[in-house]
N, C-alpha and C positions, 0 to 999 in steps of 0.2 A: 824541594825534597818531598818525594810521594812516603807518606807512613800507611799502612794499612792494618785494621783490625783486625782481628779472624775470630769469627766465634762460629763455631758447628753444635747446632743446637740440636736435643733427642727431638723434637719432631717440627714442623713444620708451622703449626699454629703458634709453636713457642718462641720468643724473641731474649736476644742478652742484654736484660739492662746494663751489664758490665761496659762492653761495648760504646753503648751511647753514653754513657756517664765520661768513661774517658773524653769520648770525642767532645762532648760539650763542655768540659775541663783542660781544653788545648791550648786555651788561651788565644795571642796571636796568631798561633800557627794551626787553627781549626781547620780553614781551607783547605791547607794540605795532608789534611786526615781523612781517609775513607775506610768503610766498612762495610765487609764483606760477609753476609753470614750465610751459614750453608746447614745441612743437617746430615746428622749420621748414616742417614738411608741413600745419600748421595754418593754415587761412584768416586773415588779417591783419584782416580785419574782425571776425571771432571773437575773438581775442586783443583788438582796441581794445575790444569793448563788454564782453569780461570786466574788463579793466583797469577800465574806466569805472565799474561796478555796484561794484568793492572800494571807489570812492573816497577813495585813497589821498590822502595830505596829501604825501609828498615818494613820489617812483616812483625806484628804479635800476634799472639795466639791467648785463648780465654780458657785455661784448663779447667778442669772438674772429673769427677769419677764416671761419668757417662760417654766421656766424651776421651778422653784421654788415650785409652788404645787407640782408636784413629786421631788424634793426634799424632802421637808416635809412629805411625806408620807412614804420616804424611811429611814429618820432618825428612826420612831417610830420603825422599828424593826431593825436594822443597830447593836443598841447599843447593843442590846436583844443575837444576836448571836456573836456577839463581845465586848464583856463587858469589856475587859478591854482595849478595840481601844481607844483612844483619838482620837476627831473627834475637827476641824476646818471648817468652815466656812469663804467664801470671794467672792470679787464680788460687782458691785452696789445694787444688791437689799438688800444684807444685811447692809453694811458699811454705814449707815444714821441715821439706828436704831438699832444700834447694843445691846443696853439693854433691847430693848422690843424683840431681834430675839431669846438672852439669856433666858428669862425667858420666851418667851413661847417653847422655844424647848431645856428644861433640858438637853438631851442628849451631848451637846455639850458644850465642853472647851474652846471656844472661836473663835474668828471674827477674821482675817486679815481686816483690814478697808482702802481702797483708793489701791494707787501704791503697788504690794503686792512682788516684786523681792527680794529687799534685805532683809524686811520683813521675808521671808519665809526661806532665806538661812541663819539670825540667827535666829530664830527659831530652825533650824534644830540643828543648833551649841548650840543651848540651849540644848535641849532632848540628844545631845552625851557631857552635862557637861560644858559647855562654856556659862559664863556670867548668868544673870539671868532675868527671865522672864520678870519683870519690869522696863528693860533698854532696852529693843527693844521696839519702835519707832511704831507704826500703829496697835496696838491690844487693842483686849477688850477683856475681860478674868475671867473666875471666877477662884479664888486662891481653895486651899483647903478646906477652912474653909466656901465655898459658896460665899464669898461676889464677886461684880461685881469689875476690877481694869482697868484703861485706861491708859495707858503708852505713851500719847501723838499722834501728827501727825507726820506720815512720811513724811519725804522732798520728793520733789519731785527726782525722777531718773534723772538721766544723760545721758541722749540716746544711747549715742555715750559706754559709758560702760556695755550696755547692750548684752551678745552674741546673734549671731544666731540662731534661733531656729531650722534652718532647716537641714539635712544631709543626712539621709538613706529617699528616698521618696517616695520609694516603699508601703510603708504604706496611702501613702497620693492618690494613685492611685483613676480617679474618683470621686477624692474631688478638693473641693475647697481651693485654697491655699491663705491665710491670713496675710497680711502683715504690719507691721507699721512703718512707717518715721517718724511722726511725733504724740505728743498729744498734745491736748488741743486745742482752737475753742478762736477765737475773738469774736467772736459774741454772743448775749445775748438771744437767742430764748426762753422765758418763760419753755415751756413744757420741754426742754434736760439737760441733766446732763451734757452734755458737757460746755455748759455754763458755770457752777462754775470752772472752770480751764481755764481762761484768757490768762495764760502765754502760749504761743503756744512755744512749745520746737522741734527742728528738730533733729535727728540724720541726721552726715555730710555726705555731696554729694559723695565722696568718698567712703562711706561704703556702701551708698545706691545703690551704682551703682555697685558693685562687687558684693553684693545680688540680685541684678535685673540679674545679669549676671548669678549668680547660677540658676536662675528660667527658664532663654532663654537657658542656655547647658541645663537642667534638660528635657525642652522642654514641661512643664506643663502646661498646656491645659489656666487656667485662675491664673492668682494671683489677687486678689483684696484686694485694699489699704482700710485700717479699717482708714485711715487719715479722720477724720471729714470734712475740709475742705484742700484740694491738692490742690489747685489755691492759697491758701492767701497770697503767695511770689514770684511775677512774675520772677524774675529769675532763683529761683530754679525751677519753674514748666515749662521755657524753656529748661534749661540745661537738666532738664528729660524728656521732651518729644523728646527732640536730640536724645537722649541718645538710646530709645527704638527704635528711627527710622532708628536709623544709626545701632540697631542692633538687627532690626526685625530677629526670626526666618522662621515667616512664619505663627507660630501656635501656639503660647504664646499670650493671651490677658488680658491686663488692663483693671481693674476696678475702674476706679474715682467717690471720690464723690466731685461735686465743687458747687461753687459759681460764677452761668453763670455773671453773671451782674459785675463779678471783669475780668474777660478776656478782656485782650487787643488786638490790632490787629495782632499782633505779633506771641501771642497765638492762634488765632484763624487761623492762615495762617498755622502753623506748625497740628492745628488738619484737616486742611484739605489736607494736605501734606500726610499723613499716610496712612498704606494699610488699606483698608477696612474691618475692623473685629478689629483690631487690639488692639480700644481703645473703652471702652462705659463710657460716665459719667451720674453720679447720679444725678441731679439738685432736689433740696427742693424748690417747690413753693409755697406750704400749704395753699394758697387763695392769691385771686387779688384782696380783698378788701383793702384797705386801712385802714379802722378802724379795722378791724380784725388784720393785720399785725403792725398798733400799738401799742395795747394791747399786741402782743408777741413779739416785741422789737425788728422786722423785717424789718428795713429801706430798702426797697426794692422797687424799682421802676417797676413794671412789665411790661412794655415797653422796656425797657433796655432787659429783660430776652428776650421779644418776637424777639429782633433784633438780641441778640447773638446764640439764637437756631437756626435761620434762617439762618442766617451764615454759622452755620458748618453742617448745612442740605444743604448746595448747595456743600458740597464734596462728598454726597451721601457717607459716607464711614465711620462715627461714630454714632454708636447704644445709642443713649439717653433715657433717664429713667425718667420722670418729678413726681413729689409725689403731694398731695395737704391732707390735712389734716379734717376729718367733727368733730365737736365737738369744738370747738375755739372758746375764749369769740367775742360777739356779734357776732358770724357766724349760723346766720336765713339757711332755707334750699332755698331759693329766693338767699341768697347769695353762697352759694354751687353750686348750679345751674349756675349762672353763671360763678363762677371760674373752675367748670367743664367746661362748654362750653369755654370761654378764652384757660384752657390749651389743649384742645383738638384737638380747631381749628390749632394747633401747629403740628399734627399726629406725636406726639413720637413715638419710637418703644416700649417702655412700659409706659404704664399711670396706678402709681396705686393709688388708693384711700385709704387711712390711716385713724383709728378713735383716735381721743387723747388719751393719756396714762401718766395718772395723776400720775410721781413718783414722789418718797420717797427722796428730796434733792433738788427736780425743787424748783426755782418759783412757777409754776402752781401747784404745790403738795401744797406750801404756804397757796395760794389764792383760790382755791376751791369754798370753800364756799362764797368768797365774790362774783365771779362770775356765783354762782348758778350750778356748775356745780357738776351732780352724778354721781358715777361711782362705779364700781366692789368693792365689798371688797376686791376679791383676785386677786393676781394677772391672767391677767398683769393692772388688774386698769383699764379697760378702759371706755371712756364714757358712760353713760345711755342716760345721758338730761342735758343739762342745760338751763337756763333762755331763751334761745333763739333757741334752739332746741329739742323737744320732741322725749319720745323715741319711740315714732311710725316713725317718721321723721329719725329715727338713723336707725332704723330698715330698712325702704324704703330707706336707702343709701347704707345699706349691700347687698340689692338685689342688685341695681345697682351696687354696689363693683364684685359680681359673677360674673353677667353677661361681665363686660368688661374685665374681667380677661377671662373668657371663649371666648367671640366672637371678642375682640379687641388684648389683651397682645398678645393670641396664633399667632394669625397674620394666622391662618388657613380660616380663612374666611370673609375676606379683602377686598373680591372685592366683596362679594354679604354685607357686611356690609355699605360697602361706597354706591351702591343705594341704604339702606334702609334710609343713612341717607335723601333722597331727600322728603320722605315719612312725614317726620318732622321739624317743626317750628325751633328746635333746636338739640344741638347733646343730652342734658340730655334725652330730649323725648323721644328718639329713646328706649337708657336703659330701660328709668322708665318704656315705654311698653312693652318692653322685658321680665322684672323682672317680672310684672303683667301677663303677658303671660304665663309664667312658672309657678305662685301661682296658676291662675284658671286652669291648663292644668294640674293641680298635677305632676310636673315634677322637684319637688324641692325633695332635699332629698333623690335622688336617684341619683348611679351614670351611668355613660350615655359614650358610646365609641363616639369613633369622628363621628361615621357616625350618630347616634343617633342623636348627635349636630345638626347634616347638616338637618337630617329630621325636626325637631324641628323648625329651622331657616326658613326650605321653608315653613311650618306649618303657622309659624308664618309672614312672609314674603305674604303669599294669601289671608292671615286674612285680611291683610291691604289693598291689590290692585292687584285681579283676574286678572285684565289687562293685569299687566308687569309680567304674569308667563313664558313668553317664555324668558327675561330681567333675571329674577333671577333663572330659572333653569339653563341657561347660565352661569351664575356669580358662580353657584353655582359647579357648573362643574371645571370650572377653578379653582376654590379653591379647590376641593378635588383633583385633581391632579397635584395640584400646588406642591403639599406638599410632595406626594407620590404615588407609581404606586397601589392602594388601588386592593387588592382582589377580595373588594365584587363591584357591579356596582348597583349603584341607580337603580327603577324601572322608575322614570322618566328621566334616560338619552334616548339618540336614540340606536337604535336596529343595531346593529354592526356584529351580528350573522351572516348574509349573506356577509358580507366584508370583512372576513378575510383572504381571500387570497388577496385580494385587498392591504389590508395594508401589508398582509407578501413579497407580492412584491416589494413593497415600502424598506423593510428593504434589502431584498434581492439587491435592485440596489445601498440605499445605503452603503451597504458590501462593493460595489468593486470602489463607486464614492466618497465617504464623503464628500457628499454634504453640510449637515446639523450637522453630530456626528463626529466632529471632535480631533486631540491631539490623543498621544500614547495609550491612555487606549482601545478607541474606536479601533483602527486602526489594533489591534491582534482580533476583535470580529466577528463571522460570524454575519450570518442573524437572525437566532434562538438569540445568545446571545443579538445584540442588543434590539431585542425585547422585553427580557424580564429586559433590563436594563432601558428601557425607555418607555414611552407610547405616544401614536398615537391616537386622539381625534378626534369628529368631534363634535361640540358644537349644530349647527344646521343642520340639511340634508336638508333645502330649499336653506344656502346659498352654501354647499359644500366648508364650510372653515374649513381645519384640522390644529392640533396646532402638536407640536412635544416638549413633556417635557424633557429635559433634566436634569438628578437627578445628574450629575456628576460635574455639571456645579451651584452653586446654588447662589443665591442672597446672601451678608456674613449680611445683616443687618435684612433680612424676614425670609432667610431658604429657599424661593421659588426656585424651577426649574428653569431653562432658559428656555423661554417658544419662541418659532419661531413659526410664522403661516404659514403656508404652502397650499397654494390656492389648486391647484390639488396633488393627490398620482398616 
């Protein structure tokens, strides 16, 4: 009996630990488990005739709010070419309403509901004759005769019993590697489903560290912990952070998600101890108001947060990630605004802006209505408006959501963004006329290469202050080959066409001096090769200062070149 999994994941790099956790919790019948994953960008007719040719005997599905409308639309023909598949369903988006998921999507036999491991492996021992349907624990099910039957809640797992998911990882090339220690969350944040599972359960330091050790021989580019919160046990989160330092590869990086404001000093001394790349964490700040953080059951001092980021921004050597939330009972766009400006003046190396996502088991799924808040019918639910924010006001945060993902996240144009911010009263400003800039410029809704961007940005950059154009063509320089030795050359860089013997001299002396391109890579390259390894700038020809990019050499928290100035060539 063939069972197959089906996870369709949002994008390609991303894999479902759900998926392999089952399969490697099958017990006896693992063999005859496969797994199929696919992504949302893939044709639905693609995915039905792949499904179709496995000829699976029972098919599950790995629901979520990303993924779920094409779920649903792949059930309606699924059953159609496979009619006598018994199909399964599992996942948070379905497990809260598992009799309304029943009746509207006939096709399907039933819900796995919650922790779905051992769940799934009787199940399986159900379908080869073993026990009966209604004495396994976590499902909801229609019997033969149509009616709906619930067989209770499943206990929660035992961590430490749970196998490895991971072995042959040739498959996983590329992707992202997905990890968990531990589930369940102390904290009571309204909006998360994490919330409703209190009990925070660890799998033990010993296993975990023999699997971290799989991933450093494996030499897999990133592993990131799917742990809600990785800080909530200050000695387990030193013993692991030892753990990784004492046995860096070089080229394996963690991915945290914490709770800045629980770090001790302790902790804070060991994240600034580590090589640089090594480790990035996720910090949730969702707003710095206070009555907002309230109402979502976020006792958070944000002062505390502002002192522990600063902290481990003076080891210059961990990539932080700060979130902040729009759509939050009593969060006005005046309050937005300013919890923008607060986390920003921070300069994470990603800042992103999240709108609420009203699910099916929150709290905030609860209360809704009482807090006036509208959202999607479908998923993934997200905000419209509520009481305190309009959805033209949601809408004007979505533009500013692009543009900082495009001119701030990318970290490609950093240094002509940091003058514009002088240009502004505040840092929202800066966005909100950026955003505006792009709607009147019709430059929304199109997609645009890097250098696009850069035009766009000077575009927009002259609009403001014809003055400082020699200021941000400058800035604007350094950013584009900050990043990479770019092909095409701006029309308003300077004119280089008559210097290029000038510079190939320059590589030429340094061939036989390594003055500047230094270490073994460098030191086998003639003159030609450097050149075209590196690039040789001159920003202004009044001052005759040239920079020399080094791409070999790069910043591990920007991406940027090692940029050296170089007075004369």
């Amino acid at each position: 009996m063939k069972t197959l999994l089906i996870a369709i994941n949002a994008k390609y790099i991303h894999s479902n630990l759900a998926v392999y956790s089952l399969k490697a919790s099958a017990g006896q019948w693992k063999d005859e488990v496969e797994i199929a994953e696919y992504t949302i960008n893939h044709l639905r007719e693609d995915i039905l005739a792949d499904i179709y040719r496995r000829k699976p005997d029972v098919a599950a599905i790995s629901c979520y709010i990303w993924n779920m409308e094409y779920v649903q639309s792949l059930l309606k023909d699924l059953k159609k070419v496979l009619p006598e598949v018994d199909i399964w369903l599992g996942g948070p988006e379905v497990s809260y309403d598992c009799e309304e998921v029943l009746v509207r999507e006939p096709s399907v036999r039933g819900i796995m509901a919650g922790e779905g491991e051992t769940t799934f492996r009787e199940l399986l021992g159900w379908y080869h004759g073993e026990g009966s349907l209604a004495e396994i624990k976590g499902l909801v099910y229609r019997d033969e005769a149509g009616k709906f039957c619930r067989t209770g809640v499943r206990e929660y797992e035992k961590l430490d019993e749970l196998p490895f998911v991971y072995g042959d990882m040739t498959k996983f090339q590329n992707r992202i590697i997905y990890y968990e220690s531990s589930r369940g969350c102390p904290f009571s944040c309204s909006y998360c489903l994490s919330s409703i599972d209190k009990r925070v359960r660890f799998r033990s330091l010993p296993l975990v560290k023999k699997e971290l050790a799989f991933f450093l021989e494996q030499k897999v580019p990133q592993v990131k912990f799917v742990d809600r919160t990785f800080n909530v046990n200050h000695a387990r989160t030193k013993e692991l952070l030892r753990f990784i330092k004492e046995n860096d590869n070089g080229i394996t990086n963690f991915h945290f998600e914490i709770s800045a404001d629980l770090l001790d000093d302790e902790e804070i001394g060991l994240l600034n101890s580590l090589r640089p790349g090594l480790v990035q964490l996720e910090i949730g700040v969702q707003s710095t108001d206070g009555q907002v953080l309230t109402a979502i059951h976020r006792a958070v001092d944000f002062d505390v947060i502002v002192d522990k980021v600063r902290r481990i921004q003076k080891g210059r050597n961990v990539h932080q990630h700060l979130d902040l939330i729009a759509g939050l009972p009593y969060g006005t766009l005046k309050e937005f605004r300013s919890s923008f400006n607060d986390v920003y003046s921070l300069r994470p190396q990603q800042f992103q802006l999240g709108f609420l996502k009203v699910l099916k088991g929150s709290e905030m799924g609860r209360r809704a209505e009482e807090f006036g808040v509208v959202r999607t019918d479908r998923p993934p639910y997200e905000v419209l408006s509520t009481d305190w924010l309009s959805y033209g006001e949601v809408l004007k945060i979505k533009g500013i959501e692009e543009m900082v993902e495009v001119y701030y996240n990318s970290w490609q144009f950093a240094r002509t963004v940091e003058l514009l911010t002088e240009e502004f009263e505040d840092y929202f400003g800066l966005y909100e006329a950026l955003a505006d800039f792009y709607e009147e410029q019709g430059y929304n809704g199109r997609s645009h290469s890097r250098m696009e961007r850069l035009l766009i940005l000077r575009e927009f950059a002259l609009s403001l202050n014809l003055a400082r154009q020699a200021a941000f063509d400058q800035a604007l320089l350094m950013d584009l080959y900050a990043r990479e030795k770019s092909k095409s050359r701006p029309a308003f860089a300077p004119d280089l066409s008559g210097r290029k013997n000038e510079i190939y001299e320059f590589y030429k002396k340094e061939a036989g001096e390594h003055q500047y391109l230094t270490g073994d890579t460098y030191e086998a390259m003639n003159a030609r090769q450097l050149l075209n390894q590196t690039h040789l700038e001159i920003l202004s020809e009044e001052t005759e200062k040239w920079y020399l990019f080094d791409y070999q050499k790069r910043d591990p928290l920007t991406g940027d070149a090692r940029i050296i100035q170089i007075q004369n060539i």
